[in-house]
PAKE-790815 format. One record per atom (N, C-alpha, C): y, x, z; residue in three letters. Coordinates in steps of 0.001 Angstrom, whole numbers, padded with zeros to 6 digits, always signed. Each point is the difference from the previous one (the first is absolute). Layout:
BEGIN
YXZALA ...
***
This chain:
BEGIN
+169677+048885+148749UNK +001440-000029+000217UNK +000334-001101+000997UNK +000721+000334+000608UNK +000993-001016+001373UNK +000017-001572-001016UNK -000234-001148+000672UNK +000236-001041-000531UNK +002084+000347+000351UNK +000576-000490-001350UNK +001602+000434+000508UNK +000639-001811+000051UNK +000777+000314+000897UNK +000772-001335+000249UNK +000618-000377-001317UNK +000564-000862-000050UNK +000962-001106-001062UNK +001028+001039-000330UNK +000985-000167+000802UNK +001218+001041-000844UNK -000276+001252+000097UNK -001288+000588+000230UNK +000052+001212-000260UNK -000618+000484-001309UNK -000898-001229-000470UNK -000453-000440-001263UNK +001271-000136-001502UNK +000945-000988+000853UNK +001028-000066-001237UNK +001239+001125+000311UNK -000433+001141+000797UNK +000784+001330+000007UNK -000611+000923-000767UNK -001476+000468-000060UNK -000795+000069-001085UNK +000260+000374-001031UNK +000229-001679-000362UNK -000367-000493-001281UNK +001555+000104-000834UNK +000875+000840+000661UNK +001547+000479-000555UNK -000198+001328-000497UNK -001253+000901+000605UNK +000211+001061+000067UNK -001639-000049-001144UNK -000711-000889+000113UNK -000701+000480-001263UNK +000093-000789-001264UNK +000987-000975-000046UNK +000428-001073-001084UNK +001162+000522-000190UNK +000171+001253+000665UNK +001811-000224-000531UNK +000233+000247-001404UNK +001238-001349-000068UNK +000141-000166-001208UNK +001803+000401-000302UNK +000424+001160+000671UNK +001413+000385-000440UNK +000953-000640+001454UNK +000901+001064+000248UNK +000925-000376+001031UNK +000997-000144-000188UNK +000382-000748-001509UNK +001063-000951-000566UNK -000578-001207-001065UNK +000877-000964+000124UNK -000952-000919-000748UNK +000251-000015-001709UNK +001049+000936-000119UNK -000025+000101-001304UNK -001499+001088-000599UNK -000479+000509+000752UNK -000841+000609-000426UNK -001095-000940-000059UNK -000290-001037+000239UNK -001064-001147-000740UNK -000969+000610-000078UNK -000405+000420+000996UNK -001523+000350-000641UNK -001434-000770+001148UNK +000078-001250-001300UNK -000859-001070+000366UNK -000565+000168-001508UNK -001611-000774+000578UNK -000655-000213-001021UNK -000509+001233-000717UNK +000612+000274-001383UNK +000151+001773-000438UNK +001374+000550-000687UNK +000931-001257+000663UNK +001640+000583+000030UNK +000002+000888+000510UNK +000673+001297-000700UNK +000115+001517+000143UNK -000779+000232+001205UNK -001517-000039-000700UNK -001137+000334+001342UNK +000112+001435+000457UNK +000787+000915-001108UNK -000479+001728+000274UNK +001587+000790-000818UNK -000295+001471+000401UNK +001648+000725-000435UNK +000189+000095-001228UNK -001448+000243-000820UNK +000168-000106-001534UNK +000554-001067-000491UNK +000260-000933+000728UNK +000461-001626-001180UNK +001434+000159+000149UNK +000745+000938+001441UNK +001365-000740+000454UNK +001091+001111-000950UNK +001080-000449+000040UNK +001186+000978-000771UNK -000148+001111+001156UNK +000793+001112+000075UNK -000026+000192-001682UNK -000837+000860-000723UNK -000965+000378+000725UNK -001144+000382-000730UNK -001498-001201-001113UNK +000496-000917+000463UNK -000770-000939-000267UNK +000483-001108-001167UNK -000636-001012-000453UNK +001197-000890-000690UNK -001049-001047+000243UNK +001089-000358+000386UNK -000651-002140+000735UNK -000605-000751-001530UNK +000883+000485-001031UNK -000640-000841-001215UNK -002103-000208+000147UNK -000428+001262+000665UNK -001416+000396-000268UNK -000686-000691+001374UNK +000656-000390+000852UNK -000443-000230+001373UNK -000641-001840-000087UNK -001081-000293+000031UNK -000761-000424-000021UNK +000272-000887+001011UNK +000474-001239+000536UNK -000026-000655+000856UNK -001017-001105+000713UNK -000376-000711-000808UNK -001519-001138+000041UNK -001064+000324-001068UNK -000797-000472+000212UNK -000909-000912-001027UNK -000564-001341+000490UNK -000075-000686-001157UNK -000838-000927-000195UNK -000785-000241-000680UNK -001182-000921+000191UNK -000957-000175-000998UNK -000614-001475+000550UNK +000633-001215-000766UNK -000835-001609+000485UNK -000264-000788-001465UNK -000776-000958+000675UNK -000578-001006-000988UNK +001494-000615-000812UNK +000311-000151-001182UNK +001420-000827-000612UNK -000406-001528+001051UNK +001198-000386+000921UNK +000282-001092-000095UNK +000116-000999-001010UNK +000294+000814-001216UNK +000797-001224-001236UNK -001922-000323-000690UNK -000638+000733+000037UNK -001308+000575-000807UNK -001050+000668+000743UNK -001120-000678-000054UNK -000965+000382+001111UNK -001278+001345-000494UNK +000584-000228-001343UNK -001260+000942-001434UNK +001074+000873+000291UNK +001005+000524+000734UNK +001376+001168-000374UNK +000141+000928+001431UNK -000279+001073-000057UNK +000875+000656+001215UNK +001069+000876-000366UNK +000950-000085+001069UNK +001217+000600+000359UNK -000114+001388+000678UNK +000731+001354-000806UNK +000048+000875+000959UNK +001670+000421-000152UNK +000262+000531+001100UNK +001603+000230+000233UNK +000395+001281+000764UNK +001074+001062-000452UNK -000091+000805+000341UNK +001800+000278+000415UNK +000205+000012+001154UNK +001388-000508+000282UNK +000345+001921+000414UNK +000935+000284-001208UNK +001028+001520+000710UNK +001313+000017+000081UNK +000907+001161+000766UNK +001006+000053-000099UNK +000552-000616+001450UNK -000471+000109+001358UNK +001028-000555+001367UNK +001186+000162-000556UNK +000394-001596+001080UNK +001323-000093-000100UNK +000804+000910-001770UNK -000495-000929-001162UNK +000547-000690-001237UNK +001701+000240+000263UNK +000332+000008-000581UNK +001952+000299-000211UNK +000077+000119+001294UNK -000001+001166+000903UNK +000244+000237+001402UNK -000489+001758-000391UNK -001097+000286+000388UNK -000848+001257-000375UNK +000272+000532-001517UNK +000030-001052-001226UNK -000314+000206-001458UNK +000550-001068-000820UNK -000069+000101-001153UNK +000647-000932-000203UNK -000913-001439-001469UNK -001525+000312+000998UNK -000927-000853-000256UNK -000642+000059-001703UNK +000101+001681-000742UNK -000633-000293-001101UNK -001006+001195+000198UNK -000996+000077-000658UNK -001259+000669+000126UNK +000190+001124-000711UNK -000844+001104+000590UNK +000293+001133-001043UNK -000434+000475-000742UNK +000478+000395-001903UNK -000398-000116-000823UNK -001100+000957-000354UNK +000074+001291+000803UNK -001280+001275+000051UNK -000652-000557+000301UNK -000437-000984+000966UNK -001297-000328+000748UNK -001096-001075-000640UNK -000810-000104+000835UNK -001193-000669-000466UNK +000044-001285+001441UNK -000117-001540-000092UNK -000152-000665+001112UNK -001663-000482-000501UNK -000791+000414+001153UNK -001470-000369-000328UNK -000697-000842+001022UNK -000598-001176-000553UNK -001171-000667+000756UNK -000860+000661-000687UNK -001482+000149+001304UNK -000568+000378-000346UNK -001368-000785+001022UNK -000843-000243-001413UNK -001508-001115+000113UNK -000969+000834+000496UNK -000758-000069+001177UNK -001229+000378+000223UNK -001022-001065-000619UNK -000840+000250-000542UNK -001010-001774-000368UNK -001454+000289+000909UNK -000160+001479+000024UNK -001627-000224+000540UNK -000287+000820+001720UNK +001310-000369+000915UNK +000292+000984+001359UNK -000129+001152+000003UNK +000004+000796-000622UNK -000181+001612+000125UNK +001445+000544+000695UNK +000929-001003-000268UNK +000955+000575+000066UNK +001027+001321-000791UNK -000364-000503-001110UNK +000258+000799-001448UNK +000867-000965-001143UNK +001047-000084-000536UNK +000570-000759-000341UNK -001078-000035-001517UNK -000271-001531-000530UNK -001045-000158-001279UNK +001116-000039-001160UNK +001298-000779+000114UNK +000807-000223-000594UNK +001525+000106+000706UNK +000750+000128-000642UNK +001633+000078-000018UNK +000940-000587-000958UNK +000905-000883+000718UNK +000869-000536-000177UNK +001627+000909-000111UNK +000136+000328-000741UNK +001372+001076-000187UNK +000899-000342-000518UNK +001344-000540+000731UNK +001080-000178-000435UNK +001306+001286-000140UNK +000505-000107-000748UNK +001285+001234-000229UNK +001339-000842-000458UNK +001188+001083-000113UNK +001220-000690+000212UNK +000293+000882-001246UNK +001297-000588-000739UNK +001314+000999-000789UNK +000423+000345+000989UNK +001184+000783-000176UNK +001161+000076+000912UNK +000937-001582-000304UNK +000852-000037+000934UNK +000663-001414+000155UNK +001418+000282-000959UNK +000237-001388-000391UNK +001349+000163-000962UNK +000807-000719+001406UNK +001290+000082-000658UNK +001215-000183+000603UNK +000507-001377+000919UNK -001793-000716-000488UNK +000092-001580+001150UNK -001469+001235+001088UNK +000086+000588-000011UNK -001127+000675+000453UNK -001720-000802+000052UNK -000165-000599-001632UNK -000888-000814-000629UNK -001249+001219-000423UNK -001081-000125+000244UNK -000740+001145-000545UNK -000869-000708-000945UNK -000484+000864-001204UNK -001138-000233-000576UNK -001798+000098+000915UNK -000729-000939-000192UNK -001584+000193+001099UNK -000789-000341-001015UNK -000736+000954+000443UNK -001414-000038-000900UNK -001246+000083+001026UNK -000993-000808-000408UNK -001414-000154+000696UNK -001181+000612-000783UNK -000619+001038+000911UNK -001212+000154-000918UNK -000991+000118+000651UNK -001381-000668-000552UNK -000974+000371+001434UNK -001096+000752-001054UNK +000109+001320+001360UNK -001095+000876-000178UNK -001619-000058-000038UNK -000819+000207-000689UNK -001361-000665+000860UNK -000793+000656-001175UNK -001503-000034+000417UNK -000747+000640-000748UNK -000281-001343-000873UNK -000590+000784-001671UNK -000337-000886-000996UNK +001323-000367-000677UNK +000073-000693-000504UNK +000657-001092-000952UNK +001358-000495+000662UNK -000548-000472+000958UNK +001234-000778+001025UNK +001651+000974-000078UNK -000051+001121-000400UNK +001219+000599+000712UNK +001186-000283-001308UNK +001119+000335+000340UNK +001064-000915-000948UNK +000821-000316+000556UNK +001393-000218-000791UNK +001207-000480+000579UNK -000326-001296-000110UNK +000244-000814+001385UNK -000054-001571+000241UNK +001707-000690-000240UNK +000755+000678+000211UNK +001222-000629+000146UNK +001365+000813-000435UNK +000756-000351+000014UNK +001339+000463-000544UNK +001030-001196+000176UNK +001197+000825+000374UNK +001445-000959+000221UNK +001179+000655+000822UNK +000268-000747+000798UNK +001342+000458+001063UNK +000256-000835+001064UNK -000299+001296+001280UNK +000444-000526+001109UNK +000888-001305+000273UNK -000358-000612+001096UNK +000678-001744+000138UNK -000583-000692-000970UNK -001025-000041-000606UNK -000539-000824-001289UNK -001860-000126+000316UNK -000005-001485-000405UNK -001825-000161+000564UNK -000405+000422-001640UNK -000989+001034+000085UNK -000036+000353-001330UNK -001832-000406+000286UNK -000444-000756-001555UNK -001648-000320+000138UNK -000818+001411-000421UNK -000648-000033+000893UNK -001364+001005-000396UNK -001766+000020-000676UNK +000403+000510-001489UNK -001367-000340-000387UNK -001264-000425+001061UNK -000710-000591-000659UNK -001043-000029+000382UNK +000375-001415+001660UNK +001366-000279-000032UNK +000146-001057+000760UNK +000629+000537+001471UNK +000754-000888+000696UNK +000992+000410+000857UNK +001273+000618+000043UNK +000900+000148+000918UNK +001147+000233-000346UNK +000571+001474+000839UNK +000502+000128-000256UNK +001277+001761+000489UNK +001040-000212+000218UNK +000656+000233+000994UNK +001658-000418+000617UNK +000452+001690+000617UNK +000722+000841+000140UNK +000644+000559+000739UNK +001581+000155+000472UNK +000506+000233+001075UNK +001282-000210+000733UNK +000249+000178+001018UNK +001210-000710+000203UNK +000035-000174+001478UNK -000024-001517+000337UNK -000611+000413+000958UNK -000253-001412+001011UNK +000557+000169+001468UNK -000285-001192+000763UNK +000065-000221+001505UNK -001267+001485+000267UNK +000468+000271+001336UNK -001003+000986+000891UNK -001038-001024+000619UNK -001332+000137-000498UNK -001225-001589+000293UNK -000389+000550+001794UNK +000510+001410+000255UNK -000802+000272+000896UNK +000997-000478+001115UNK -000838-000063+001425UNK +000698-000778+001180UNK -000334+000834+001126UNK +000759+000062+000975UNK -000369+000960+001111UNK +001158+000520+000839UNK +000014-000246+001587UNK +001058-000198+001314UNK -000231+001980-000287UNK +000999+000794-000763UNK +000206+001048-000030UNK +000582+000458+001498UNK +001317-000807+000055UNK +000975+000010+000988UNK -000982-000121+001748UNK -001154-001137-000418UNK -000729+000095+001712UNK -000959+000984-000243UNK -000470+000597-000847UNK -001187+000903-000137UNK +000598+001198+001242UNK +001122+000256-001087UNK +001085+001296+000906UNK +000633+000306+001544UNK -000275-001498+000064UNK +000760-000001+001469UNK -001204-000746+000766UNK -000971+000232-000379UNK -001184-000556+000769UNK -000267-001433+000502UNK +000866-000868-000334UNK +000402-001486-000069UNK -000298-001037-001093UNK -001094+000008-000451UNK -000585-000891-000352UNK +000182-001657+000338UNK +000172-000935-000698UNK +000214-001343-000145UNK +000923-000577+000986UNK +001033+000944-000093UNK +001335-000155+001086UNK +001555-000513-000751UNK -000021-000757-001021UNK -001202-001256-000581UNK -001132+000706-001390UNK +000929+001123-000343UNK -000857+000484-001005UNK +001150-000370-001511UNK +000387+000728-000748UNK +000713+000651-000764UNK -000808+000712-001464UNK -000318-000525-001024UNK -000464+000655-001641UNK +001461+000948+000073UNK -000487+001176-000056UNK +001185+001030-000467UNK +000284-000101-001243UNK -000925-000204-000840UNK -000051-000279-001467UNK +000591-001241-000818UNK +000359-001102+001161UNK +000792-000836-000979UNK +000788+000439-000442UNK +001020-000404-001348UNK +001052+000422-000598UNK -000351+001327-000857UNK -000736+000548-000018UNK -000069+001277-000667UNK -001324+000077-001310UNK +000207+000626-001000UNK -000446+000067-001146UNK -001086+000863-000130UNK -001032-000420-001167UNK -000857+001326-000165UNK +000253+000041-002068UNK -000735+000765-000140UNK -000716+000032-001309UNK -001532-000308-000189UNK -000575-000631-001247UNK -001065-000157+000656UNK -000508-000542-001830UNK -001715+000218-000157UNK -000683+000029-001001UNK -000560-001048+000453UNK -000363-001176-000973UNK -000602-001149+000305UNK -001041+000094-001404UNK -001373-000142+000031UNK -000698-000029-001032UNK -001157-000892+000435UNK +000092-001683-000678UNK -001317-000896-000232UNK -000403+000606-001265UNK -001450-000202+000748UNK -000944+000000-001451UNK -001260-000349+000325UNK -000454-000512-001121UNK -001738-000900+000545UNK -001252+000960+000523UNK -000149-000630+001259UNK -000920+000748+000769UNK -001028+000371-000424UNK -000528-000817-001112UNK -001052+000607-000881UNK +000222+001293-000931UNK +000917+000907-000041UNK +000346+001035-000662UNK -000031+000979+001528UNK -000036-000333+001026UNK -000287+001184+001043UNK -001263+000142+000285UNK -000634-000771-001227UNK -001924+000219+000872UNK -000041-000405+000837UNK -001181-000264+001225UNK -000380-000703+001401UNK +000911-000296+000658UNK +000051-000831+000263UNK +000580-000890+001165UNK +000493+000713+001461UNK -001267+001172-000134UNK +000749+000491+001726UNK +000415+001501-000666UNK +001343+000305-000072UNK +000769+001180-000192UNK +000785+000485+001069UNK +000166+001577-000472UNK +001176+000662+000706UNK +001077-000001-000781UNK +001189-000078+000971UNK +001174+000485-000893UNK +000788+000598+000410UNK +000465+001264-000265UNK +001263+000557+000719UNK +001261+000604-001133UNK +001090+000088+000653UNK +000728+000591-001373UNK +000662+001319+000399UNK +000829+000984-001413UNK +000290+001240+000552UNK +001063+000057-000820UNK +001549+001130+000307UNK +000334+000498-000926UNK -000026+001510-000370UNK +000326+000042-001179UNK -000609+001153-000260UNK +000975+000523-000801UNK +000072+001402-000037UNK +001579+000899-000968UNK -000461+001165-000048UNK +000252+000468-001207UNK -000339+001538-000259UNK -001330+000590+000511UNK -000646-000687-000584UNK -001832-000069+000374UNK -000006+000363+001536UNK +000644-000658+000626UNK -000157-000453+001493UNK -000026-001272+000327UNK -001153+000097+001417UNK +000304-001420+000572UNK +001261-000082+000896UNK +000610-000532+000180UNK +001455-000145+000995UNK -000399-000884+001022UNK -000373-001420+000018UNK -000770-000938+000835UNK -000787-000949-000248UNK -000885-000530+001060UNK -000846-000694-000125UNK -000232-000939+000950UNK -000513-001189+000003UNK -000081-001029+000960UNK -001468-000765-000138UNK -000477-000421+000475UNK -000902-001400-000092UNK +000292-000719+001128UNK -000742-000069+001067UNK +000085-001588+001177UNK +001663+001035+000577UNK +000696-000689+000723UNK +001344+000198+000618UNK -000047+000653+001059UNK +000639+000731-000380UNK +000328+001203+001697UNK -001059+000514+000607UNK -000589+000544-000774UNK -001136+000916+000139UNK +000666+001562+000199UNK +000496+000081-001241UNK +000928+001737-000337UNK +000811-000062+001883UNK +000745-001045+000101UNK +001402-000049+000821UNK -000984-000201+001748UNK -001143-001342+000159UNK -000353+000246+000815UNK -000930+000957+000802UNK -000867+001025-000725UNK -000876+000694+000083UNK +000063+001600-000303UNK +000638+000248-000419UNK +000763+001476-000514UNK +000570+000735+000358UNK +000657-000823+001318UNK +001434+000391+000558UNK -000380+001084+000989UNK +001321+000618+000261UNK -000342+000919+001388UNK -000456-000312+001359UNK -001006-000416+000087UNK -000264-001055+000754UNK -000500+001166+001497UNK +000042-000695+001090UNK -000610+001115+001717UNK -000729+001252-000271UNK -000764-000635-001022UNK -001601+001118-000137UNK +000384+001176-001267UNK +001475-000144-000538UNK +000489+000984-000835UNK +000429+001408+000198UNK +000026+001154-000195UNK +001300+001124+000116UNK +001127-000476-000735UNK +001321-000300+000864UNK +001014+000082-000784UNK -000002+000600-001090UNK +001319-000511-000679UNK -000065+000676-001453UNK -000893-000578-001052UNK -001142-000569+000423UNK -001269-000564-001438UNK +000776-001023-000551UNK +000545-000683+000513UNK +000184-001362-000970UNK +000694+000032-001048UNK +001032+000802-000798UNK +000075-000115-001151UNK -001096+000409-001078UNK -000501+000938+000420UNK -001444+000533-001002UNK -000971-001008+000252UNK -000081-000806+000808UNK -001028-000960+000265UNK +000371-001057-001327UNK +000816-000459+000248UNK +000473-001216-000384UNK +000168+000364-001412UNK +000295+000933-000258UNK +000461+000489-001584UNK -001627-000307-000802UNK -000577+001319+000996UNK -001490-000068-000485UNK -000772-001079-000362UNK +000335-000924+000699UNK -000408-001549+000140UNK +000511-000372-001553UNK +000741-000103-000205UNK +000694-000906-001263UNK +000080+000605-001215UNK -000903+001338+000137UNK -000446+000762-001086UNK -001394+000022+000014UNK -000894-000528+000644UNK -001487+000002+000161UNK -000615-001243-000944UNK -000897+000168+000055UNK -000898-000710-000433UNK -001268-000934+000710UNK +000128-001296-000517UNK -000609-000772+001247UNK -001636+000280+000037UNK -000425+000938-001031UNK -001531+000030+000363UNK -000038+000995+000914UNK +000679+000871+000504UNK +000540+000913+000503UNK +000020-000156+001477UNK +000656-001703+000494UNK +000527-000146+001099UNK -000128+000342+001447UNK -001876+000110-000839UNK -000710+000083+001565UNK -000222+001223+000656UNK -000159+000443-000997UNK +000238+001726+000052UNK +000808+000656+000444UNK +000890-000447-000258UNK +001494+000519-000075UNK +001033-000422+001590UNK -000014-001356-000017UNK +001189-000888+001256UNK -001218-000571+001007UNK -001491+000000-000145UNK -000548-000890+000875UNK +000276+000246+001742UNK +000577+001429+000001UNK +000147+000423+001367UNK +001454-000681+000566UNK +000893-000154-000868UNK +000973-000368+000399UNK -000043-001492+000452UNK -000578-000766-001040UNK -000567-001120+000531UNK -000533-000683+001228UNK -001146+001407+000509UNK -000808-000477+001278UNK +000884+000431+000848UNK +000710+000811-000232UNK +001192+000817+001391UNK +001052-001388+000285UNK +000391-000647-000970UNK +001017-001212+000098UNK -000600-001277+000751UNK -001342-000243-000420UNK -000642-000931+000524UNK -000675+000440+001073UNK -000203+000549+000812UNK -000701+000280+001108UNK +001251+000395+000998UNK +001405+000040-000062UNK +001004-000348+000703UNK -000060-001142+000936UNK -000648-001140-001189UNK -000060-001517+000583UNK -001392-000436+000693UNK -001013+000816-000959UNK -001580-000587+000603UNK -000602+001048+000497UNK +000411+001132+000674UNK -000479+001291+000275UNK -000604+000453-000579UNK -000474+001216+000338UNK -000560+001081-000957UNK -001661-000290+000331UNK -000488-000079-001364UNK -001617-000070+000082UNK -000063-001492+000012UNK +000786-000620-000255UNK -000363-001413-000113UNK -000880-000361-001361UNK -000325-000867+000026UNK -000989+000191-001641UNK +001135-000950-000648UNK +000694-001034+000357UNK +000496-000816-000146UNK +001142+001246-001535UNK +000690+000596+000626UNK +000757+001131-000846UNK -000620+000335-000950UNK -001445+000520-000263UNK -000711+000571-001336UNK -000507-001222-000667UNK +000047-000830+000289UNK +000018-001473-000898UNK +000881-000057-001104UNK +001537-000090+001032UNK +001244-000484-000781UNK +000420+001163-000450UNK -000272+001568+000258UNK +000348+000942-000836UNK -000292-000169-001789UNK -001915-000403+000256UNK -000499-000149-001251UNK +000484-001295-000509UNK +000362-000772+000554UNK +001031-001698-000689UNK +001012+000747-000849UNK +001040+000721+001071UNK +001234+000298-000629UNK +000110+001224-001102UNK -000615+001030+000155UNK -000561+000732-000954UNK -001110+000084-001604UNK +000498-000003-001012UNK +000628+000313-000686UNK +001483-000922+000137UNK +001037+000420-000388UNK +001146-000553-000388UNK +000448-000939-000791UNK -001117-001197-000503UNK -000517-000841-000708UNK +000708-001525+000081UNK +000585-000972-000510UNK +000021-000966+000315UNK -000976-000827-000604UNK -001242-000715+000698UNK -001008-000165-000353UNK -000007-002007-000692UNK -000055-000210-001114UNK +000162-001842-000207UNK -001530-000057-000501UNK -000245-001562-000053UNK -000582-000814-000477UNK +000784-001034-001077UNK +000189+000228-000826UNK +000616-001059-001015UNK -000305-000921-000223UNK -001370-000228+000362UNK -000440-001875-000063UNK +000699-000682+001378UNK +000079+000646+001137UNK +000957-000791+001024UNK +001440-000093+000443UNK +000030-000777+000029UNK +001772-000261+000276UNK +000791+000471+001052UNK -000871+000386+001738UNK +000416+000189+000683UNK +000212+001470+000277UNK +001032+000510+000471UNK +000823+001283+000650UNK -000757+001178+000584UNK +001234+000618+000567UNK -000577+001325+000690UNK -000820-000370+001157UNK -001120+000713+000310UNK -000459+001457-000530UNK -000193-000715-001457UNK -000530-000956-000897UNK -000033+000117-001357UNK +001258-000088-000546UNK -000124+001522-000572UNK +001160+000400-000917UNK +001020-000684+001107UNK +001785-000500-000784UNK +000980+000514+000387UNK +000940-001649-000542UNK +000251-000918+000493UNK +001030-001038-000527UNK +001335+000324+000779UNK +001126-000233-000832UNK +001096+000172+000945UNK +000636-000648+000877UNK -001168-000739+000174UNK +000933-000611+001148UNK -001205+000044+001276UNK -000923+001065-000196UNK -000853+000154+001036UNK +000562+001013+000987UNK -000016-000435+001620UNK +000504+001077+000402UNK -000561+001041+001055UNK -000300+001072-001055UNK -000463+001146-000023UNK +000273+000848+001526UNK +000929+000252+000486UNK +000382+000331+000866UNK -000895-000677+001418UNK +000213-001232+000161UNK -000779-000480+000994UNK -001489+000261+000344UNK -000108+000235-001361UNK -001900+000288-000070UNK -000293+000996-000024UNK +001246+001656-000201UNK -000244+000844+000764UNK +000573+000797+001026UNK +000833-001116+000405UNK +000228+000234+001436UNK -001336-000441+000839UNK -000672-000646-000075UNK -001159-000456+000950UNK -001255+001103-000549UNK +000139+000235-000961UNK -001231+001128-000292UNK +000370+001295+000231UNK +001347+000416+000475UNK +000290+001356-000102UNK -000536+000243+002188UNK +000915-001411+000327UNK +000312-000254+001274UNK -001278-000335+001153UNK -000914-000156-000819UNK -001708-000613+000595UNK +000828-001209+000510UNK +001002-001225-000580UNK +000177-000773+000564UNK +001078-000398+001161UNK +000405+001157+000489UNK +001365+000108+000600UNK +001293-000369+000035UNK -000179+000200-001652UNK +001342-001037-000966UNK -000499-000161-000678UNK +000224-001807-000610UNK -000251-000147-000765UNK +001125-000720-000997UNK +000971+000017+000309UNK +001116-000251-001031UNK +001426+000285+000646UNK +001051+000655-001420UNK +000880+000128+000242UNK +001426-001704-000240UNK -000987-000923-000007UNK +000795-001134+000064UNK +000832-000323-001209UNK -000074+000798-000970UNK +000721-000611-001139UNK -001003-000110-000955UNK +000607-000933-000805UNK -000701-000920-001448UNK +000728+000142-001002UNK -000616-000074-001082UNK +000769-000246-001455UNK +001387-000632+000060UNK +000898+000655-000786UNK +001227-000803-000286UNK +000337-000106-001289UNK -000682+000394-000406UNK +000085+000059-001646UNK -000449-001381-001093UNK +000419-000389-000590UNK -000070-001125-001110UNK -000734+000287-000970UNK -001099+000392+000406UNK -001578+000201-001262UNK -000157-001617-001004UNK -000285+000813-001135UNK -000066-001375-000672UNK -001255+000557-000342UNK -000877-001756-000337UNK -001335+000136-000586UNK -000168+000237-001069UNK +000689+000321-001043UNK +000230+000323-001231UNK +000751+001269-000331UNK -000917+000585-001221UNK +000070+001239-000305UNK +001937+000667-000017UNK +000567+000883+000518UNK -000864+001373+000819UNK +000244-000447+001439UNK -000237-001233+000180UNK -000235-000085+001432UNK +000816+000556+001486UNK +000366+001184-000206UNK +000927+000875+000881UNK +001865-001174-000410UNK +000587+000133+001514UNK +001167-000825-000245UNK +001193+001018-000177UNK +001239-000945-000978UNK +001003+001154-000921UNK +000452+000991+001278UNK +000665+000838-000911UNK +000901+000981+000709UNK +001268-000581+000752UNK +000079+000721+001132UNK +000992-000677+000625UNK +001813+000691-000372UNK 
***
């Protein structure tokens, strides 16, 4: 492929990142990545926005996983979870890419402060499986066997120049579209010694009426790689993207690896080896930690790591490497860590 100039690179990268040609449509990260999540066929309650998975700041024997849904919180919805569904982390322990265990949270329906009843139960072979927790939303409720359970609303942790993505203007000074705006979001410590080995996968899903609805692991995978991108027939990208967030990550390679090398060989041409590297990096759909170390993405996911920059330079072979904005958010080191609702 033609080595391509600079702005013809971040002209591109509109047309295979595009992420919506209004900014209420947010679709950063895996904010309404696909048509199944959006109204009104869709319901944002199920739409899957982040994950995380880091070492506890407060506790070094503890990891944190976090599962932030619902874009734009009292704007889109009105920030309570829905009571049919299932919100699931889900543990790989030995890479197969097969979940070993599950973490399953569920809702009541909400009373009249729109307060829900949550229950935790983790699935797993043997002995282990059982309700861990019980209580109500806005409340740190303790979980057998050690660690704690929070769900709500919070601040939106994620950060990202929506506004320069769109208009191809990057760090002009650079703009978080996401300040001010809310998510919902599952916060669950618990001692790393109950996830088995140290180096895990984790991704989470929701799930309704023995369906999957969505799924996430590392960020903007579904949104950057899926899309209707040059090398498409019009028309694929809603079945793409749907398909995507109903699949299964042992699946991935099978299934999206083409879409993958078609996105990345935009930037490093075609036949580069450099592309079938980072296909097999980014494939399965995995967010991959080490729980004995403290430090960030690529290990696993802290929120205040920023994600975006690191794949803007891996999507870009280096072209861009940041959209110029940083955290604005008030993370505290102490449990649930994510800062209040605004």
């Amino acid at each position: 492929m033609r080595k391509l100039l600079y702005p013809a690179i971040l002209g591109l990268m509109v047309i295979v990142l595009a992420l919506g040609s209004a900014a209420l449509s947010s679709r950063a990260a895996d904010h309404l990545d696909a048509p199944g999540l959006t109204p009104p066929g869709g319901d944002t309650r199920l739409d899957i926005n982040d994950v995380y998975a880091f070492q506890s700041p407060a506790d070094a024997d503890n990891t944190v996983l976090i599962m932030t849904v619902n874009p734009l919180a009292g704007v889109l919805n009105n920030g309570t979870f829905h009571p049919g569904a299932s919100y699931d982390l889900m543990i790989d322990t030995d890479g197969n890419a097969k979940e070993d265990m599950m973490y399953r949270v569920t809702f009541s329906a909400p009373d009249a402060s729109l307060a829900q009843d949550v229950r935790l139960r983790l699935v797993a072979a043997g002995a282990g499986s059982g309700v861990l927790a019980t209580g109500q939303t806005g409340q740190d409720i303790p979980v057998d066997g050690g660690g704690m359970l929070r769900a709500g609303v919070f601040d939106d942790p994620f950060f990202f120049d929506l506004g320069g993505f769109l208009s191809v203007n990057f760090c002009a000074p650079g703009t978080n579209f996401f300040t001010g705006l809310n998510t919902s979001a599952i916060v669950l410590e618990v001692p790393s010694a109950s996830l088995g080995p140290s180096d895990i996968g984790v991704w989470a899903r929701t799930y309704l009426n023995e369906r999957q609805i969505d799924r996430m692991g590392r960020p903007a995978i579904n949104t950057v790689f899926i899309p209707n991108n040059v090398f498409e027939p019009a028309g694929t990208e809603p079945s793409q993207r749907n398909a995507f967030n109903a699949g299964k990550p042992r699946h991935d390679q099978r299934d999206f690896r083409g879409e993958v090398v078609d996105t990345l060989e935009i930037f490093y041409g075609a036949g580069n080896p450099t592309v079938g590297d980072l296909a097999d990096f980014l494939l399965p759909d995995i967010l991959t930690v080490d729980t004995s170390d403290p430090t960030g993405f690529l290990n696993g996911r802290r929120l205040e790591d920023d994600v975006i920059d690191a794949e803007l330079a891996i999507v870009t072979n280096n072209a861009v490497t940041s959209d110029c904005v940083g955290n604005d958010s008030n993370f505290s080191n102490t449990f649930p860590y994510l800062a209040p609702a605004n």
